[in-house]
PyMOL CGO cylinders between C-alpha atoms (Angstrom):
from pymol import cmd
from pymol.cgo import CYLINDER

trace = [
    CYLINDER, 58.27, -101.51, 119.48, 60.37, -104.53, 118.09, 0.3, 1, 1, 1, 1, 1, 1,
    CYLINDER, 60.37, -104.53, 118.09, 58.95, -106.71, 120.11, 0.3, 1, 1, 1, 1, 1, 1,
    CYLINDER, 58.95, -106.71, 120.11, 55.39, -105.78, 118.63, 0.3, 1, 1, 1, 1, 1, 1,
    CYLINDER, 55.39, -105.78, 118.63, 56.48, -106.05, 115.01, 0.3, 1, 1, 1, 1, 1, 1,
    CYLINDER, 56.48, -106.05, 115.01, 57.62, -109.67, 115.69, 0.3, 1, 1, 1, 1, 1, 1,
    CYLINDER, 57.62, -109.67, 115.69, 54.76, -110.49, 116.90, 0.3, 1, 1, 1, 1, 1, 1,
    CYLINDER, 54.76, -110.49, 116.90, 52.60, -108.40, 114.04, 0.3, 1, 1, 1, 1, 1, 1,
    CYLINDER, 52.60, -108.40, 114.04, 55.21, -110.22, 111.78, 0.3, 1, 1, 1, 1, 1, 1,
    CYLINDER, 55.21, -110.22, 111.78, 54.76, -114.01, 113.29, 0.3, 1, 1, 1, 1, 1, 1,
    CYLINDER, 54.76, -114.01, 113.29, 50.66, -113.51, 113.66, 0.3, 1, 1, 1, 1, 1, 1,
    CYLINDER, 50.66, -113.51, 113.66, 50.74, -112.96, 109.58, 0.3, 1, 1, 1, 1, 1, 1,
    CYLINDER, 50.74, -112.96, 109.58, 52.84, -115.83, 108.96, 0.3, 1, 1, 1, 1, 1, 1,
    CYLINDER, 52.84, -115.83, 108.96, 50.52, -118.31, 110.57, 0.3, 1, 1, 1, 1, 1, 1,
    CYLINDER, 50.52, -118.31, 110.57, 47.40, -116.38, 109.10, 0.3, 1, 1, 1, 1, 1, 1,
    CYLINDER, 47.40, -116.38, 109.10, 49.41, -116.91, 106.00, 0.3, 1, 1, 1, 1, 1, 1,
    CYLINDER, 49.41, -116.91, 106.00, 49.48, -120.58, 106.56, 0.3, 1, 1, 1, 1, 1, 1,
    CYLINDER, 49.48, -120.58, 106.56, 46.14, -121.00, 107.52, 0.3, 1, 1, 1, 1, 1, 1,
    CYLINDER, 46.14, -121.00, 107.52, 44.89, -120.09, 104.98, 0.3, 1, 1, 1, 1, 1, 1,
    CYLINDER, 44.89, -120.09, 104.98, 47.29, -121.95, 102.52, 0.3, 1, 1, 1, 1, 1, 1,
    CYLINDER, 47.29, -121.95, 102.52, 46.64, -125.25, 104.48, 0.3, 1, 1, 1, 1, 1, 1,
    CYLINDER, 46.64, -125.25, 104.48, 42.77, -124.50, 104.72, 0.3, 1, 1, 1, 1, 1, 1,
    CYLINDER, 42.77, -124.50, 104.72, 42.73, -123.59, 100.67, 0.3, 1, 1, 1, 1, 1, 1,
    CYLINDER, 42.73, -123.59, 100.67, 44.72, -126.43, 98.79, 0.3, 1, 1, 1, 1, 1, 1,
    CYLINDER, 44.72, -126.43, 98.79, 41.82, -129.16, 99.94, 0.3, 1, 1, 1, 1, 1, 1,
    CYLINDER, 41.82, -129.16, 99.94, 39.05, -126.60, 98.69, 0.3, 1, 1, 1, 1, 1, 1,
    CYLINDER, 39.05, -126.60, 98.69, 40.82, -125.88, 94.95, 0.3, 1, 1, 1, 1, 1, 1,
    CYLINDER, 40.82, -125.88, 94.95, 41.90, -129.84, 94.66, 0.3, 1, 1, 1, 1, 1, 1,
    CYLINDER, 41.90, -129.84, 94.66, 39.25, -131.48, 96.55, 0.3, 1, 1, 1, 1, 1, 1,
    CYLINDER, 39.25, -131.48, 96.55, 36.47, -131.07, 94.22, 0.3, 1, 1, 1, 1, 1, 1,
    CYLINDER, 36.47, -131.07, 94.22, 38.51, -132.91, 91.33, 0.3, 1, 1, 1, 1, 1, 1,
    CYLINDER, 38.51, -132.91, 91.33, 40.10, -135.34, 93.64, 0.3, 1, 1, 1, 1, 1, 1,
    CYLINDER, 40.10, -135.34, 93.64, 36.96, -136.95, 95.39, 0.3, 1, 1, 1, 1, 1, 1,
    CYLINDER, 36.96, -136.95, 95.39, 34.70, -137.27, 91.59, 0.3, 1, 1, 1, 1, 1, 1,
    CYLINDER, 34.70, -137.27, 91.59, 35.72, -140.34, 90.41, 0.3, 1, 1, 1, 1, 1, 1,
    CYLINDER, 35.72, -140.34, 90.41, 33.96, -142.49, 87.87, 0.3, 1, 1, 1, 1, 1, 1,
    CYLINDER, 33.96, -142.49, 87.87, 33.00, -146.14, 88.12, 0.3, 1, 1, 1, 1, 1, 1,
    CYLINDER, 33.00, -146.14, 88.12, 33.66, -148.08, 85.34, 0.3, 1, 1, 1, 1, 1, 1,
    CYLINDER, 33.66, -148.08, 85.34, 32.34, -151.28, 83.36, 0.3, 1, 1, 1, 1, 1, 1,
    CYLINDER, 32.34, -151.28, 83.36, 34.77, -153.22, 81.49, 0.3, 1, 1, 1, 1, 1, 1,
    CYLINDER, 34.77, -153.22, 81.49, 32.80, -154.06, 78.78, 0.3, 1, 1, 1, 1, 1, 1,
    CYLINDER, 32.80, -154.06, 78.78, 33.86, -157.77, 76.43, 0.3, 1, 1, 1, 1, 1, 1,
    CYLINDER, 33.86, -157.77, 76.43, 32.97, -157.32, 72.72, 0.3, 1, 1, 1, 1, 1, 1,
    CYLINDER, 32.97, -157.32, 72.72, 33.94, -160.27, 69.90, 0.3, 1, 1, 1, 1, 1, 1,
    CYLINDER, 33.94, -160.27, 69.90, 34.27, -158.66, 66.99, 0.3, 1, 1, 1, 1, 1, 1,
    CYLINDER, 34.27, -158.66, 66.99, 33.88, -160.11, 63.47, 0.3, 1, 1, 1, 1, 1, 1,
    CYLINDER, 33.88, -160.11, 63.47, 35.83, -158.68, 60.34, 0.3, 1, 1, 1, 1, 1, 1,
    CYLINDER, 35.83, -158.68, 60.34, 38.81, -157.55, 61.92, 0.3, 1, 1, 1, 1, 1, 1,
    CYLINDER, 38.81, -157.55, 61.92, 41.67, -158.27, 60.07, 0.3, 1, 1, 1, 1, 1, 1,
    CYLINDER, 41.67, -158.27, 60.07, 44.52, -155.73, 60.39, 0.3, 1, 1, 1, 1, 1, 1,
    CYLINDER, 44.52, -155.73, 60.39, 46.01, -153.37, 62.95, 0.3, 1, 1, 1, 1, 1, 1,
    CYLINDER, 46.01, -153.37, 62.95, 44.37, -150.71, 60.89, 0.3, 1, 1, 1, 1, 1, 1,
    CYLINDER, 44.37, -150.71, 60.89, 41.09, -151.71, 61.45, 0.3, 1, 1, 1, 1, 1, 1,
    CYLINDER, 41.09, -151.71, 61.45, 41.84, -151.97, 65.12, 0.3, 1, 1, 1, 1, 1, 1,
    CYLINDER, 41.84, -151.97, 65.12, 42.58, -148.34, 65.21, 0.3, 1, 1, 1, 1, 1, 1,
    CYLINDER, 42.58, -148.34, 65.21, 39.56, -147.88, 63.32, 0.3, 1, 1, 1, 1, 1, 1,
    CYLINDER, 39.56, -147.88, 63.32, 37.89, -148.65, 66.13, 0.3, 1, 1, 1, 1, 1, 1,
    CYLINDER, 37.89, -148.65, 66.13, 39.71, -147.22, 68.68, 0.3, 1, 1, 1, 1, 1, 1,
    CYLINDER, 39.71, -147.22, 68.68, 39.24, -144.10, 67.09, 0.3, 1, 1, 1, 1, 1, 1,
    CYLINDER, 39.24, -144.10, 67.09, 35.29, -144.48, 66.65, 0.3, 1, 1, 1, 1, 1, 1,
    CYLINDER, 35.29, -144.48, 66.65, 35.39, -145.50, 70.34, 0.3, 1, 1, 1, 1, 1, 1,
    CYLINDER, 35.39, -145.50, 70.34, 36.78, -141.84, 71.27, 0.3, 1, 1, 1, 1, 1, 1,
    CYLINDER, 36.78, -141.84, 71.27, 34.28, -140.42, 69.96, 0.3, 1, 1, 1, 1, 1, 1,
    CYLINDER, 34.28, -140.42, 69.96, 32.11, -141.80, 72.47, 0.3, 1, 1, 1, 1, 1, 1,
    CYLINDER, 32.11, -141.80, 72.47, 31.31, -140.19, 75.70, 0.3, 1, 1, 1, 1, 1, 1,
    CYLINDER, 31.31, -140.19, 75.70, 32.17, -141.78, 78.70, 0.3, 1, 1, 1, 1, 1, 1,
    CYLINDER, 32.17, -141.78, 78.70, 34.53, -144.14, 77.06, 0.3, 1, 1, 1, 1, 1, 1,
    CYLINDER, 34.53, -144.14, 77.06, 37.62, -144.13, 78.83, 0.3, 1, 1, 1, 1, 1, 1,
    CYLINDER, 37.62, -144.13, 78.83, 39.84, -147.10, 77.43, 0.3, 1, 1, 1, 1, 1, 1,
    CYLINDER, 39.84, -147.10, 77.43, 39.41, -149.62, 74.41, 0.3, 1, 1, 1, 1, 1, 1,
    CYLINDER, 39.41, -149.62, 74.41, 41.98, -152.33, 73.91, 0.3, 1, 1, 1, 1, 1, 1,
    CYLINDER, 41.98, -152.33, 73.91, 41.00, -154.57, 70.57, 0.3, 1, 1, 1, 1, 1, 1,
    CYLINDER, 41.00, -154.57, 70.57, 43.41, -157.99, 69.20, 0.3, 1, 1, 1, 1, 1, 1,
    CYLINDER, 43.41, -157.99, 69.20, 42.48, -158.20, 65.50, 0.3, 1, 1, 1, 1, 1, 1,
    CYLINDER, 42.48, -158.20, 65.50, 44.18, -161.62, 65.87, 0.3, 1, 1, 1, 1, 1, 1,
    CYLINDER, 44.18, -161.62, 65.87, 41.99, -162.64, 68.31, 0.3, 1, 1, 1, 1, 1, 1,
    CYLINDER, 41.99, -162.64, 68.31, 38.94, -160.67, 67.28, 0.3, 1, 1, 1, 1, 1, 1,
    CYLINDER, 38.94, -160.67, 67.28, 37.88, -159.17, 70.67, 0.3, 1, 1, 1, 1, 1, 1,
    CYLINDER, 37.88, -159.17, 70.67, 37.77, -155.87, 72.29, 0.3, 1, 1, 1, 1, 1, 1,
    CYLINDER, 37.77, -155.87, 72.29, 37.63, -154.70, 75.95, 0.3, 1, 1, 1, 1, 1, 1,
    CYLINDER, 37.63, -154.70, 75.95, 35.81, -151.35, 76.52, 0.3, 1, 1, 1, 1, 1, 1,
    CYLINDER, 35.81, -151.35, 76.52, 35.72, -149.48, 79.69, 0.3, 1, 1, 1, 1, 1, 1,
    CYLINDER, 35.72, -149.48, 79.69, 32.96, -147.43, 80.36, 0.3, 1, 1, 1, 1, 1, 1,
    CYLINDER, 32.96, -147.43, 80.36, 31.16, -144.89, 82.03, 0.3, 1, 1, 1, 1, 1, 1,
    CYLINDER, 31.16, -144.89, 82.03, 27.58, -146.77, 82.59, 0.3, 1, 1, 1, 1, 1, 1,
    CYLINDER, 27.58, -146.77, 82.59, 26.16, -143.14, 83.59, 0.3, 1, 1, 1, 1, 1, 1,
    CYLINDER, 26.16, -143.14, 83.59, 26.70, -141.75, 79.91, 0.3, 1, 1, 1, 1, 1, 1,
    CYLINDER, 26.70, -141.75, 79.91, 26.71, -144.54, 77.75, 0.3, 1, 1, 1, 1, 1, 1,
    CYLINDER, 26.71, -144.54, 77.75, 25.64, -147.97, 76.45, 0.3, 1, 1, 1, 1, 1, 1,
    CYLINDER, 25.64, -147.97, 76.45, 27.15, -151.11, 75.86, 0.3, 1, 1, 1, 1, 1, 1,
    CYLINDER, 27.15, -151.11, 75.86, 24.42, -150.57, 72.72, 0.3, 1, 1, 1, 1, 1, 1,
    CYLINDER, 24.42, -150.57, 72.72, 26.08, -147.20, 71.84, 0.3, 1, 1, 1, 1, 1, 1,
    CYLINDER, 26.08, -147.20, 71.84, 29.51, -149.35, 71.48, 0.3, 1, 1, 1, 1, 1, 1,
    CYLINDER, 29.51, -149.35, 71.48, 28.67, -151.65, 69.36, 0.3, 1, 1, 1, 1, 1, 1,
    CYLINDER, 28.67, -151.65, 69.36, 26.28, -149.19, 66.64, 0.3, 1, 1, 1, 1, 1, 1,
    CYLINDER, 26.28, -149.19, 66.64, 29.41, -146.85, 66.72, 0.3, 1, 1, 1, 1, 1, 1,
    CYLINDER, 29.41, -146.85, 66.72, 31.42, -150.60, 65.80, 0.3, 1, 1, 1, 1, 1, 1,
    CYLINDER, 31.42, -150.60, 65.80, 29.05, -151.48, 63.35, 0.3, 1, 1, 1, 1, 1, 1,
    CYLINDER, 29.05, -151.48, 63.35, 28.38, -148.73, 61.60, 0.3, 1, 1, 1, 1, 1, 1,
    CYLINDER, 28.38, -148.73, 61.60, 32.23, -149.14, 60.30, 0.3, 1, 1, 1, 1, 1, 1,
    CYLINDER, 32.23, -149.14, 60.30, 31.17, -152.27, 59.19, 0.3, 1, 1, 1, 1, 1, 1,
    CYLINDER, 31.17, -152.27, 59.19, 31.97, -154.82, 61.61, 0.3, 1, 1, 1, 1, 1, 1,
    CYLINDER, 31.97, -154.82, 61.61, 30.00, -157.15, 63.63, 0.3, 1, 1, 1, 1, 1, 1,
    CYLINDER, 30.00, -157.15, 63.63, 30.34, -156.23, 67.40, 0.3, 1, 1, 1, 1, 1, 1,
    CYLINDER, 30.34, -156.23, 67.40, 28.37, -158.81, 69.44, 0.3, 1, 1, 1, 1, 1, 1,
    CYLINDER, 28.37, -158.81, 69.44, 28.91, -158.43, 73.43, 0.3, 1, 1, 1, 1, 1, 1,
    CYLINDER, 28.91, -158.43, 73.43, 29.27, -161.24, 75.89, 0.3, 1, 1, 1, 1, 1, 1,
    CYLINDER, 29.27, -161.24, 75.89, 25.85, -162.39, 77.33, 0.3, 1, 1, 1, 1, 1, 1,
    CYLINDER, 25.85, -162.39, 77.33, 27.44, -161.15, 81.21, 0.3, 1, 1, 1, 1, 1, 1,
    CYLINDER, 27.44, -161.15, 81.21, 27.13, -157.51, 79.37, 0.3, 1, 1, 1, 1, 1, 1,
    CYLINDER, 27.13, -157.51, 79.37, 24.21, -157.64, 78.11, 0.3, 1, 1, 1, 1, 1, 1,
    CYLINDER, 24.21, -157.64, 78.11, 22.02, -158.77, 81.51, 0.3, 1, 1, 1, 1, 1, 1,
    CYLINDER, 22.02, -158.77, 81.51, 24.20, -156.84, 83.43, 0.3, 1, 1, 1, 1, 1, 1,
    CYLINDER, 24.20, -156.84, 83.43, 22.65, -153.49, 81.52, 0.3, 1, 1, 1, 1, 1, 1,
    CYLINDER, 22.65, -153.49, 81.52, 19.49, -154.80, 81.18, 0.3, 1, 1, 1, 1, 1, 1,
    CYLINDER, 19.49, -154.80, 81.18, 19.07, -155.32, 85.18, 0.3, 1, 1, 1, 1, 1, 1,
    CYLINDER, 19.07, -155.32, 85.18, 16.55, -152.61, 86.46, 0.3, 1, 1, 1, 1, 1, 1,
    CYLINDER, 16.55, -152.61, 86.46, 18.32, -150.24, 89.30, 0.3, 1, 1, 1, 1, 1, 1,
]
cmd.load_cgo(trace, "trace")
């Protein structure tokens, strides 16, 4: 009779097991094999003068989706986007740049490397 609940006892712990070692790669797979290719995206960027404006920016940037990371230098009047290309534009960048009244123009590389058909 011992002998049978040890064995009832060891059967559920490797059921047990099973189950946790077969379920952790179902729960976290799903998030851990999406990820998202990026574009690093070079804007120059006239009529930045301040580190306010530059949070300006950055702040209008977040708004975006699909932006993921925007580092601007007012002192050197440039900014580095990263983006999604699947949800947005380099275009969307710089009307959301403009539209707080600075002149965004991106590097030519950006602008042929969007415009290339797929």
């Amino acid at each position: 009779m011992k002998k049978v609940k040890n064995i009832a006892r060891g059967l559920m712990i490797l059921i047990g097991i099973l189950v946790i070692s077969f379920s952790i790669p179902i729960l976290y797979g799903a998030s851990l094999e999406k990820q998202v290719k990026t574009e690093k995206l070079f804007f120059e960027v006239k009529g930045m003068k301040n580190p306010k404006d530059v949070e300006r920016i950055k702040s209008e940037l977040r708004k975006n989706a699909g932006v993921f990371l925007s580092n601007c230098d007012h002192t050197a009047g440039t900014c580095t986007v990263d983006i999604d290309p699947a949800v947005t534009k380099w275009e969307a960048i710089v009307t959301s740049i403009n539209q707080l009244g600075f002149k965004a123009i991106p590097s030519e590389k950006d602008k042929k490397f969007t415009e290339m058909p797929h």
